[in-house]
C-alpha positions, 0 to 999 in steps of 0.5 A: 593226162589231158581230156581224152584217152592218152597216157594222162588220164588221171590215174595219174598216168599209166606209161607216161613220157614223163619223169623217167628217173632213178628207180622208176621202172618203166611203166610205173604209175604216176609221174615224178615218184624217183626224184622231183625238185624239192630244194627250197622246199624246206630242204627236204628230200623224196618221200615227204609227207607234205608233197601231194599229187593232184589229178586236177579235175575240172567239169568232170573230166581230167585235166593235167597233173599236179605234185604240191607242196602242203608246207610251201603251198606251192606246185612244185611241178605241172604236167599238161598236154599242149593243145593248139590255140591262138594263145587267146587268155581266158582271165574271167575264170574263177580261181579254185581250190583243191578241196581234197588237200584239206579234208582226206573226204574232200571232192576230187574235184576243184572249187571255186575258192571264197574269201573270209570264213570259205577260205580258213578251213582251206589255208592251212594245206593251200594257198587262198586268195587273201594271200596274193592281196598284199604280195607287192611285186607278185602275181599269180603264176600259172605252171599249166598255162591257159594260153597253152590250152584250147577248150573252154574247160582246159583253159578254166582248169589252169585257174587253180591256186594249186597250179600257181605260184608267187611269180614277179610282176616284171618276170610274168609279164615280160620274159617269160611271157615272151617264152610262153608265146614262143613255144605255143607258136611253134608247137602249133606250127611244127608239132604234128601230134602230141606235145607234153610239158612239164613245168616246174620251180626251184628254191625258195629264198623267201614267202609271202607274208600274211598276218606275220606269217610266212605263207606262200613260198616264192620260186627262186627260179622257173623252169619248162619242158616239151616233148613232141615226138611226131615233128615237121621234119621240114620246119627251119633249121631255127625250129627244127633243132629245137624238136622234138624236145627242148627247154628254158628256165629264168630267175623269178625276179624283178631284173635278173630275169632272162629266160635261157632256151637250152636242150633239155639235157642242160635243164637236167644237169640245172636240175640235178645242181640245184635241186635233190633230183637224182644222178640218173634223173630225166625230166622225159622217159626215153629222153623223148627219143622218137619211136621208130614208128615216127622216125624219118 
């Protein structure tokens, strides 16, 4: 998607790189329609009615792709363009809302999200801020990550609650934060034209509670892909072998957190074990296979 003319203009995303699963033909509109990770998600399959997706829309312009769930007001994936950055945070921008997931006439574009009486008629189809108050142990989580982004306006786009998810303190802060660093490193230094990513959750052992009520679905796991077609041919062997496209997923947990770095083949077979992704399932359309245009 991103801000400009590339294949992630919201439409949501006419011959995108992404999700080339069963049944998508090639060139069908919006990513993630064959399989997307639904276990945990109330153990339901493709199709249901509670997962939405989102063209995430900030400041008038597209920013990346959302598929949510409603029932577990949890994204259940994020797909963003990579922009070069020096991974610099923007943490005074307001978290918002998604008004179109709780009125079929809501604006198509994200709020900033109220407390109190402002955020009862939202809670019903998405997270609100008063969820995460009392979330001992969890964070607020970006899929689309704000160091991953450059322009002002991207990096304010990654501060919805429809982009974020229950991620433990130690997890955020610690391994895959480390990850994070390590791939906007090198897609800065080796990626010479465009980076995709897509990063998403499994499962859901559990939720976070308000008021006696499960209301926000904690991932058992996290998972991320990119795809960068054009490459430094001349990086390190240690780089190198990791384009044009690689992978990490880790536990959503306290302890057992270690973050695995694996060819985004490996992601997939995790995927299609834990999850009800199909047998022909690829998170990238064409494995990311360079075009013989950019081929050396």
């Amino acid at each position: 998607m991103g801000t400009g003319g590339g294949p992630w203009r919201c439409s949501c995303s006419r011959r995108a790189r992404w999700w080339g699963g069963a049944g998508e033909r090639r060139g069908a509109p919006d990513p993630g329609v064959p399989g997307v990770p639904l276990q945990g998600h109330g153990a339901r399959g493709p199709g249901v009615p509670s997962l939405r997706r989102i063209c995430q829309r900030y400041g008038g312009r597209a920013r990346y792709v959302t598929l949510y769930d409603t029932a577990d007001r949890v994204p259940v994936y994020s797909a963003y363009t990579f922009k070069r950055s020096d991974g610099e945070r923007r943490a005074n921008a307001p978290w918002m809302f998604e008004p179109q997931l709780s009125a079929p006439s809501g604006s198509r574009e994200m709020q900033p999200m109220g407390r109190g009486e402002a955020s009862r008629s939202l809670e019903d189809a998405q997270a609100v801020l008063e969820d995460y108050d009392d979330a001992a142990g969890y964070e607020r989580g970006q899929l689309n990550p704000d160091e991953h982004q450059a322009d002002p306006g991207d990096k304010a786009a990654t501060y919805a609650l429809t982009n974020a998810v229950p991620q433990a303190r130690e997890f955020r802060a610690g391994p895959w934060a480390e990850q994070l660093h390590a791939v906007r490193r090198r897609l800065n230094n080796y990626c010479r034209g465009v980076a995709y990513v897509v990063t998403g959750v499994t499962g859901a052992g559990h939720a976070i509670r308000r008021q006696s009520a499960d209301r926000v679905a904690v991932p058992a796991c996290m998972w991320s892909a990119y795809c960068c077609v054009d490459f430094d041919r001349s990086a390190p062997y240690e780089e190198r072998h990791k384009l044009p496209a690689f992978a990490h997923y880790g536990l959503n947990d306290r302890r057992n957190n270690q973050v695995s770095e694996v060819p985004v083949g490996k992601l997939e077979e995790f995927l299609k074990g834990s999850t009800y992704v199909e047998k022909s399932f690829r998170i990238f359309a064409d494995d990311c296979v360079p075009p013989p245009s950019v081929r050396p």
